[in-house]
C-alpha atoms as a printed R data frame, in Angstrom:
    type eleno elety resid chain resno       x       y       z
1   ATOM     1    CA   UNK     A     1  -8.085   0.557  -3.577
2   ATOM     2    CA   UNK     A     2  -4.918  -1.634  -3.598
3   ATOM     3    CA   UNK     A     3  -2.839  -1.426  -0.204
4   ATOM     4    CA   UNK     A     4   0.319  -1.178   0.326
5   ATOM     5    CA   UNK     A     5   2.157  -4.548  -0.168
6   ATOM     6    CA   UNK     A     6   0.544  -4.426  -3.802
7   ATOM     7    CA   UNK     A     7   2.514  -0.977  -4.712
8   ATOM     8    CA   UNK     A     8   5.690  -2.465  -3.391
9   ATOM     9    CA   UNK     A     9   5.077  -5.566  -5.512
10  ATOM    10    CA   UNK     A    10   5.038  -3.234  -8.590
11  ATOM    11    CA   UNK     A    11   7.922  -1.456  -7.532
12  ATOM    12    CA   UNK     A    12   9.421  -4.831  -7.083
13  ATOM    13    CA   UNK     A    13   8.316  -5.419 -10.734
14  ATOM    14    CA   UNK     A    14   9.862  -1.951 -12.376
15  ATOM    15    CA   UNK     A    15  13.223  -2.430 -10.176
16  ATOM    16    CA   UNK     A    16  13.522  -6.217 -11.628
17  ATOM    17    CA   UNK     A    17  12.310  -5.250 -15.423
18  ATOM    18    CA   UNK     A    18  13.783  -1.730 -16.500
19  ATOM    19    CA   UNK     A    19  16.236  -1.022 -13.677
20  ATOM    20    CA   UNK     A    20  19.548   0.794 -15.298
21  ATOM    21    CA   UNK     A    21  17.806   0.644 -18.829
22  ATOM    22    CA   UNK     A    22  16.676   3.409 -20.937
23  ATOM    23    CA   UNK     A    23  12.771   3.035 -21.347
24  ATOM    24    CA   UNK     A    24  10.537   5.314 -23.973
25  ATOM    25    CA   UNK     A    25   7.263   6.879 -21.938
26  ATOM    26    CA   UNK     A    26   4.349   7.577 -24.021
27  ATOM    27    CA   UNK     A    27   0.505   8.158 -23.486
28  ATOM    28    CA   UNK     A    28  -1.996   6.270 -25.663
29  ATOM    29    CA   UNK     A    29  -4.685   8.273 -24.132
30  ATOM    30    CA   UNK     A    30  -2.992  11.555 -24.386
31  ATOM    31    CA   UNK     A    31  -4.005  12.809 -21.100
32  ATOM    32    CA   UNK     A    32  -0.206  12.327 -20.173
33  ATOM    33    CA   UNK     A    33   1.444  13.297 -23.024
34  ATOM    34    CA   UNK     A    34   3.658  15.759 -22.483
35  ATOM    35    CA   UNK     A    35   4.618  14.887 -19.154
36  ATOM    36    CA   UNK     A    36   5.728  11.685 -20.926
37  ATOM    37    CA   UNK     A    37   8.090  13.736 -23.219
38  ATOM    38    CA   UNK     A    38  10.236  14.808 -19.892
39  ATOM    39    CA   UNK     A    39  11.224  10.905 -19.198
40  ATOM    40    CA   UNK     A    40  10.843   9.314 -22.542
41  ATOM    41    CA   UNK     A    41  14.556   7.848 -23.673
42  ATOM    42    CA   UNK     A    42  15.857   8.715 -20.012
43  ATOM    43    CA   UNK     A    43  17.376   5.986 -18.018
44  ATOM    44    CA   UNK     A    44  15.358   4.150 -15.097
45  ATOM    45    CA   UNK     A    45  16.956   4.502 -11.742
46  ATOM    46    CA   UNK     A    46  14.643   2.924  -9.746
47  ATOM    47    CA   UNK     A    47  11.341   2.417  -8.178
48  ATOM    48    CA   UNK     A    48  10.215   2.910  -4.573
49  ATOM    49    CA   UNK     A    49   6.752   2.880  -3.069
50  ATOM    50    CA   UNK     A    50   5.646   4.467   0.128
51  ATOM    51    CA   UNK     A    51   2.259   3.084   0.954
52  ATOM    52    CA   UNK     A    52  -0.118   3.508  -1.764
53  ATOM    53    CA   UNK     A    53   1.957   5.540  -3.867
54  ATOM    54    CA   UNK     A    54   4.505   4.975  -6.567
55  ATOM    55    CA   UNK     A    55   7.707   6.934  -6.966
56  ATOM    56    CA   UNK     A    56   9.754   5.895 -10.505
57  ATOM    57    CA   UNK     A    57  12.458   7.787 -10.577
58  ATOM    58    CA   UNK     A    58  14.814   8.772 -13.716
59  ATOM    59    CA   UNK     A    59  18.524   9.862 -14.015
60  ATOM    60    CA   UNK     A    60  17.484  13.263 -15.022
61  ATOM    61    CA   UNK     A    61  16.194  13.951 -11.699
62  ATOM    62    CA   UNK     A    62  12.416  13.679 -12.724
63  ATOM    63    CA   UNK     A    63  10.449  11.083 -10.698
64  ATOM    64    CA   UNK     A    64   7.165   9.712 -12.150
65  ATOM    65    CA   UNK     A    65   4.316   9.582  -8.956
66  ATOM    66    CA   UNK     A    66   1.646   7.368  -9.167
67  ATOM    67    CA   UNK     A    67  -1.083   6.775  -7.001
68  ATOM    68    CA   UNK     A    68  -3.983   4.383  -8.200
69  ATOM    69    CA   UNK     A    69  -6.856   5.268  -6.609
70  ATOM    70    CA   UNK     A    70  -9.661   3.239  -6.648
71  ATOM    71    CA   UNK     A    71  -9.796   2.491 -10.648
72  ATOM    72    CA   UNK     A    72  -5.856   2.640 -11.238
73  ATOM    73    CA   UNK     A    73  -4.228  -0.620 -12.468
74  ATOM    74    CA   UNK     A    74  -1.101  -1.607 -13.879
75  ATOM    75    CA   UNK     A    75  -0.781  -4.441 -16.475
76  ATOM    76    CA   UNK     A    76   2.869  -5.835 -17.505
77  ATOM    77    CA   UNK     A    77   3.619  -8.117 -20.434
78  ATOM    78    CA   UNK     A    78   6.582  -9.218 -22.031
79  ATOM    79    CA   UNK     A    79   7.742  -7.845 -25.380
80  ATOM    80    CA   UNK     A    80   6.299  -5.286 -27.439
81  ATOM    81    CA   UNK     A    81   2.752  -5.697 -28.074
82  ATOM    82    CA   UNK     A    82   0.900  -2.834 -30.187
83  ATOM    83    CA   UNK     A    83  -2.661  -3.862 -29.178
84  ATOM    84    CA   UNK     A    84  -4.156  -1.760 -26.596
85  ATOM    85    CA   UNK     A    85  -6.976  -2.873 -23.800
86  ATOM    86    CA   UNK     A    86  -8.948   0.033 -22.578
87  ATOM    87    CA   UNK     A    87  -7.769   3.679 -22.031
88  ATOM    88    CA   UNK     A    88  -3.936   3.909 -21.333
89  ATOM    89    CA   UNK     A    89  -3.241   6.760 -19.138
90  ATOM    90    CA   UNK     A    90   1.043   6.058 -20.012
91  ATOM    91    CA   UNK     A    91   2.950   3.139 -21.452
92  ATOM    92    CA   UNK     A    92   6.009   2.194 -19.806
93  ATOM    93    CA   UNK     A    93   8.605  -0.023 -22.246
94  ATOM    94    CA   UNK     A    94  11.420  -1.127 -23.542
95  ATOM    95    CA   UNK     A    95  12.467  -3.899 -26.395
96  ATOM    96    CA   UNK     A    96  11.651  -6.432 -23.944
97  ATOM    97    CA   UNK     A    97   9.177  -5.674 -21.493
98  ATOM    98    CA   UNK     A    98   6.257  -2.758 -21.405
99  ATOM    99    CA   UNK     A    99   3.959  -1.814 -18.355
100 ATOM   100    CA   UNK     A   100   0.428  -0.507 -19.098
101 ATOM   101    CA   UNK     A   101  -0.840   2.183 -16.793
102 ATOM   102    CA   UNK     A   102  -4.666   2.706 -16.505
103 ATOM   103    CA   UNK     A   103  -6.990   5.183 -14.614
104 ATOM   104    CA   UNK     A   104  -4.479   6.175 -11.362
105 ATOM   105    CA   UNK     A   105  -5.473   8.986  -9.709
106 ATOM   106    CA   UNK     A   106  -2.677  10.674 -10.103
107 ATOM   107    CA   UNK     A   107   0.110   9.979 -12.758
108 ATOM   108    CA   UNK     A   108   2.510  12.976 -12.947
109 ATOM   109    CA   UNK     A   109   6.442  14.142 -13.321
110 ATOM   110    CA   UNK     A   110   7.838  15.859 -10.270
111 ATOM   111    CA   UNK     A   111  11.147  17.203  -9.149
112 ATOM   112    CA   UNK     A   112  13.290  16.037  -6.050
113 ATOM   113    CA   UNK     A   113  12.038  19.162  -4.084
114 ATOM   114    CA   UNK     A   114   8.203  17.569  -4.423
115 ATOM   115    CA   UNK     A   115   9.512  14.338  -4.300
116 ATOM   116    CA   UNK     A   116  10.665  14.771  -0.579
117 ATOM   117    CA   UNK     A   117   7.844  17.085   0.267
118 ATOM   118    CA   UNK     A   118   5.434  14.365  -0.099
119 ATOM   119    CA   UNK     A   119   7.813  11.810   1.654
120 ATOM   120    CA   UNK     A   120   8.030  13.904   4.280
121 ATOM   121    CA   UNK     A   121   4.181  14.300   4.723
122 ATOM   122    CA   UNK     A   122   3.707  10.548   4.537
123 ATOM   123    CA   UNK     A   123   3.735   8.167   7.306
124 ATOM   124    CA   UNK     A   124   6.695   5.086   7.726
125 ATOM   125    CA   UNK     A   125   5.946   2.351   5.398
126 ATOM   126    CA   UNK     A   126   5.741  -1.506   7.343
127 ATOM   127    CA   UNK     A   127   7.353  -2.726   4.077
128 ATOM   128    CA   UNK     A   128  10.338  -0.457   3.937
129 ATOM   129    CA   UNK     A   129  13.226  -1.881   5.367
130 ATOM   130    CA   UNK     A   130  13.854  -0.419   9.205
131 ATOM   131    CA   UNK     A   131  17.464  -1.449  10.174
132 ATOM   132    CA   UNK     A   132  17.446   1.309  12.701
133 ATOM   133    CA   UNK     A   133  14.235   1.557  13.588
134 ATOM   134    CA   UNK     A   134  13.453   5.191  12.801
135 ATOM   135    CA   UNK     A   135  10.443   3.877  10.821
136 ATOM   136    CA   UNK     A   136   8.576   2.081  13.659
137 ATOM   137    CA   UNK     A   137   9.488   5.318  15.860
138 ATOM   138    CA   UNK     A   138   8.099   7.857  13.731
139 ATOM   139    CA   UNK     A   139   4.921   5.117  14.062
140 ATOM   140    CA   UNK     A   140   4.930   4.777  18.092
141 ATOM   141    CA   UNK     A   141   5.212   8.901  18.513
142 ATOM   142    CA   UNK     A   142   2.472   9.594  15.765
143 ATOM   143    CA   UNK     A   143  -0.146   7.749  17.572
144 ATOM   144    CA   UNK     A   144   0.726   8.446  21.220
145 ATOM   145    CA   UNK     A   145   0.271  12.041  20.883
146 ATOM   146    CA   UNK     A   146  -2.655  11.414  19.043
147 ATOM   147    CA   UNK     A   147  -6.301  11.679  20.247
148 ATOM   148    CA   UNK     A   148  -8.361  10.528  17.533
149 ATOM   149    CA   UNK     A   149  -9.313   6.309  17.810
150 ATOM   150    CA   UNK     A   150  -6.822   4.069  16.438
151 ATOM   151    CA   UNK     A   151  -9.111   2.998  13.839
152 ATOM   152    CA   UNK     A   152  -9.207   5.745  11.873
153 ATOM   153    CA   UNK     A   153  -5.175   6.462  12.818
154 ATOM   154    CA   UNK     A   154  -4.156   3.076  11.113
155 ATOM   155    CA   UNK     A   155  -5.857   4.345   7.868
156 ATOM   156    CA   UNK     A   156  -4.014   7.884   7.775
157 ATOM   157    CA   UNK     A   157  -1.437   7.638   5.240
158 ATOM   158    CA   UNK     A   158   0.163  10.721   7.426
159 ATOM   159    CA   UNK     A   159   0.017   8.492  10.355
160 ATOM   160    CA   UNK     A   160   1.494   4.879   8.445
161 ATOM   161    CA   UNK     A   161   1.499   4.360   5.017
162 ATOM   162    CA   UNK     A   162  -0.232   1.574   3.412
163 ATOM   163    CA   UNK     A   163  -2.333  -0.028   5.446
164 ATOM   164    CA   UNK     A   164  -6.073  -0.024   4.130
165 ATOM   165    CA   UNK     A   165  -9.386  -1.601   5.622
166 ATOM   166    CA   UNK     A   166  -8.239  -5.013   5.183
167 ATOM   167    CA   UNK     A   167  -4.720  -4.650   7.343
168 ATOM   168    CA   UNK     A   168  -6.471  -1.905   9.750
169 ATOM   169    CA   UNK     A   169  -9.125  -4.808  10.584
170 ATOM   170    CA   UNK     A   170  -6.796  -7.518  11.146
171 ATOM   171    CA   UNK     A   171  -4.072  -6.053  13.459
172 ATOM   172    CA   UNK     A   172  -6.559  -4.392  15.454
173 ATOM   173    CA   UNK     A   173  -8.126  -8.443  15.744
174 ATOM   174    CA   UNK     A   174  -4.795 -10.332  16.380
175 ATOM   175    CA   UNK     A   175  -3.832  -7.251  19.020
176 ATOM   176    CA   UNK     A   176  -7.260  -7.529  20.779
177 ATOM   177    CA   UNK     A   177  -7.710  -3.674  20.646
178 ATOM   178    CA   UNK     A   178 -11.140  -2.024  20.145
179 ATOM   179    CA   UNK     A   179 -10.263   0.398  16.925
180 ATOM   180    CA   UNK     A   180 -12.195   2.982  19.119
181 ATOM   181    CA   UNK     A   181  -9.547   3.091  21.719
182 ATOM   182    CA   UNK     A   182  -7.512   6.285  21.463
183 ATOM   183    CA   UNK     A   183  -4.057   6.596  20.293
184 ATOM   184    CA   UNK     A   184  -2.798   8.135  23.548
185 ATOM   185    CA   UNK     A   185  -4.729   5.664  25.540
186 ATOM   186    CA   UNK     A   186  -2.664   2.848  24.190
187 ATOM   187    CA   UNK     A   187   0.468   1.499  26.132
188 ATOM   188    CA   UNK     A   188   3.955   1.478  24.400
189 ATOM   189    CA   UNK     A   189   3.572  -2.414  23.989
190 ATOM   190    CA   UNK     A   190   0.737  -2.173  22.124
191 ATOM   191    CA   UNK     A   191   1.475   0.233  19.958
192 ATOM   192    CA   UNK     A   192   5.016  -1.570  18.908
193 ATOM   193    CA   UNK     A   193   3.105  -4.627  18.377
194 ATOM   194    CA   UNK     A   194   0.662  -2.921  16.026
195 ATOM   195    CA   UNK     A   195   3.449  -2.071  14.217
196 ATOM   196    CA   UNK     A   196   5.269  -5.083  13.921
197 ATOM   197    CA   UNK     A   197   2.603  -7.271  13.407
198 ATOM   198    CA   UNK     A   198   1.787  -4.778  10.432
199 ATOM   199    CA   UNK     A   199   5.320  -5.581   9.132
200 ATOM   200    CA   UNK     A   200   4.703  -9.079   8.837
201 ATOM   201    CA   UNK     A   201   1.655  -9.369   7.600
202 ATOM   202    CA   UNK     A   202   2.697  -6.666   4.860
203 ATOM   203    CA   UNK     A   203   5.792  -8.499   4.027
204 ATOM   204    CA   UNK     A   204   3.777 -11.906   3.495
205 ATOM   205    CA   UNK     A   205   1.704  -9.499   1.404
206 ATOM   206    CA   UNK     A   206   4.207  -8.429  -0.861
207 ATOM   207    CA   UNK     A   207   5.938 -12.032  -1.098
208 ATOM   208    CA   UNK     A   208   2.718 -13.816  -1.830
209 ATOM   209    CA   UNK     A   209   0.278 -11.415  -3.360
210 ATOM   210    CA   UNK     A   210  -2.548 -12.253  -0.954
211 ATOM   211    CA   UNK     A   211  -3.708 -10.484   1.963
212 ATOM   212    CA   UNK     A   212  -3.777 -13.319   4.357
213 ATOM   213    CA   UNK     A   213  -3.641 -12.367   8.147
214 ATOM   214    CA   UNK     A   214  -4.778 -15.948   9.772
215 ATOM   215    CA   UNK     A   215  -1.970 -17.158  11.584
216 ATOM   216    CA   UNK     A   216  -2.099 -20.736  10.346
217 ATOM   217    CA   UNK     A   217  -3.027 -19.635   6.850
218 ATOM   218    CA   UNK     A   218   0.204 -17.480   6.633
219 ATOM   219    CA   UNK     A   219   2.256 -18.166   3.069
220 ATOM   220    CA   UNK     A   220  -0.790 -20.292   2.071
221 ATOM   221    CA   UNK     A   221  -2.503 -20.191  -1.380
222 ATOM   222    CA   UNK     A   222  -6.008 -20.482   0.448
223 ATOM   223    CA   UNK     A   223  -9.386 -19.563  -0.516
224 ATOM   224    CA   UNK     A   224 -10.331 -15.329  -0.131
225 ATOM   225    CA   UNK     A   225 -13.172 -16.201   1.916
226 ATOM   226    CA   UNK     A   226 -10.593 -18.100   4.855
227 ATOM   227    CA   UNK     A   227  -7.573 -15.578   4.719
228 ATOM   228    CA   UNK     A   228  -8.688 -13.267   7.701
229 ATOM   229    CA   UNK     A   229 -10.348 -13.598  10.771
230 ATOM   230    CA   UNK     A   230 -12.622 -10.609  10.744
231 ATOM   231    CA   UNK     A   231 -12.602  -8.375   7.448
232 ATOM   232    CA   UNK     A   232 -15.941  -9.190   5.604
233 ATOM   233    CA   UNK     A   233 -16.886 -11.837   8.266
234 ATOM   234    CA   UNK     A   234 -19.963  -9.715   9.796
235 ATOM   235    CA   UNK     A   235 -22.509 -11.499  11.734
236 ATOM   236    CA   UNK     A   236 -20.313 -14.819  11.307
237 ATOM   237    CA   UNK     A   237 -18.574 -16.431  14.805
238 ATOM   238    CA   UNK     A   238 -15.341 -14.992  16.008
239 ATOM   239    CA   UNK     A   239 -12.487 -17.533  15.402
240 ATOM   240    CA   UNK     A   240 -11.080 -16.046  18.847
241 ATOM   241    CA   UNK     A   241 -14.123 -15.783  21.548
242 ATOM   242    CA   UNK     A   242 -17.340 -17.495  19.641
243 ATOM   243    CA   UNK     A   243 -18.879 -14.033  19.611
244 ATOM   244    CA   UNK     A   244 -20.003 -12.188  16.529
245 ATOM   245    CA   UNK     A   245 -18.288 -10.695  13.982
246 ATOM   246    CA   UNK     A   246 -19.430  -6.782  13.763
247 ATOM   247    CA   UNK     A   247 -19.595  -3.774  10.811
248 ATOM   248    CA   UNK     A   248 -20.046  -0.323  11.257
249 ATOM   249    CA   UNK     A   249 -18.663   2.513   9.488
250 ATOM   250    CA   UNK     A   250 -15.718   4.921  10.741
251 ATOM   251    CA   UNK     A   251 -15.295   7.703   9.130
252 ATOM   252    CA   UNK     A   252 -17.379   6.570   6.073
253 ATOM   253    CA   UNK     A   253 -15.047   3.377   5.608
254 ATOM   254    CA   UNK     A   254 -16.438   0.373   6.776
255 ATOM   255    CA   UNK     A   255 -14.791  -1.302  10.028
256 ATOM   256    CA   UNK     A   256 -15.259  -4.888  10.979
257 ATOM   257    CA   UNK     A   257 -14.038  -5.967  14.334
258 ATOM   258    CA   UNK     A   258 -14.815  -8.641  17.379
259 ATOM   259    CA   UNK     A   259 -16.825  -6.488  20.303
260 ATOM   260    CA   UNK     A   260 -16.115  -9.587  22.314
261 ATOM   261    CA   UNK     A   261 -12.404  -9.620  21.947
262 ATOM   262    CA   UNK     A   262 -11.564  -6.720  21.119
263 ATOM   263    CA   UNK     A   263 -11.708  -4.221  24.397
């Protein structure tokens, strides 16, 4: 399932390719069809994700929400091209530009009332701009009153949005805290660097397009198997403290993490 710097990256690409234009909506497949019909020939506002889901939003006041899933993709190409790959759940265009949307979870037109409703219910976003900090504060108080290990509390979207099994491994690792600690066992310094480390690494996410979290690999175009110091590195040395590398599952999601480092 794509995490969160990849949404904002499409977002990034609807803002920069249909922004202020009027865009026709259609579904090849037909599941979507007459959802389609409610945005088709409106004008795109603009596009804003919140963790793993996708908000397009017309000047109608209909919003288009998206949320992958595990089989969801997006394809973009330039110009018009009337072949189709595969089952197109809705086609996105205009004279210049089309984006092909394929197997999300959910794909449907809401109104501003749902809109905020689900904003609401989801946690602050690390690659949302925070000038005044409301974002990272909304972080700190959801998992100091919290009980449940900050494992599973990095990967509840209520919690923060957009961090998945990759991010939750590595800020846990470059923090040094066991992802069995509890929230409310965690000092305010730890918890503010959790989320500002998840910031960065997000941001060099979205920039780049890779999910690299080693410190001197940062910005790097370097090979998937050396961008992180823990995530898929089980029974391998620890980068940090020569220890190994361990996998278990937490709540049925597979955790990888440093036992000798991480305490």
């Amino acid at each position: 399932m794509p995490e969160g710097h990849s949404v904002q990256r499409t977002a990034n690409d609807f803002n920069k390719r249909f922004k202020g234009q009027v865009i026709r909506v259609d579904s090849p497949q037909g599941r979507f069809s007459s959802e389609a019909k409610l945005i088709d020939g409106q004008v795109f506002v603009s596009a804003k994700a919140i963790g793993k889901q996708l908000f397009l939003k017309f000047d109608n006041g209909l919003t288009c929400r998206v949320h992958l899933g595990i089989y969801g993709k997006w394809r973009f190409v330039e110009g018009l091209e009337k072949e189709l790959y595969g089952q197109v759940r809705a086609r996105f265009y205009t004279q210049e530009f089309l984006a092909d949307l394929r197997g999300p979870t959910i794909c449907e037109v809401i109104d501003k009332k749902a809109v905020k409703a689900i904003e609401n219910r989801l946690g602050p976003d690390p690659t949302n701009s925070d000038p005044r900090g409301l974002q990272k504060q909304r972080f700190i108080e959801r998992v100091q009153n919290s009980l449940s290990p900050i494992g599973i509390l990095l990967m509840n979207q209520e919690v923060v949005s957009g961090i998945g099994n990759v991010y939750r491994a590595e800020v846990l690792f470059r923090a040094q805290i066991s992802p069995h600690a509890l929230g409310k066992s965690l000092t305010l310094e730890q918890i503010t660097e959790l989320w500002v480390d998840s910031v960065k690494l997000m941001k060099v996410g979205v920039s780049t397009g890779f999910m690299t979290t080693r410190e001197e690999r940062l910005r790097k175009r370097t090979k998937k198997a050396d961008r992180n110091y823990v995530y898929k590195r089980e029974g391998q040395i620890c980068l940090r403290c020569g220890g190994l590398v361990a996998i278990e599952l937490m709540a049925t999601r597979k955790l990888y993490w440093c036992p000798g480092c991480q305490f």
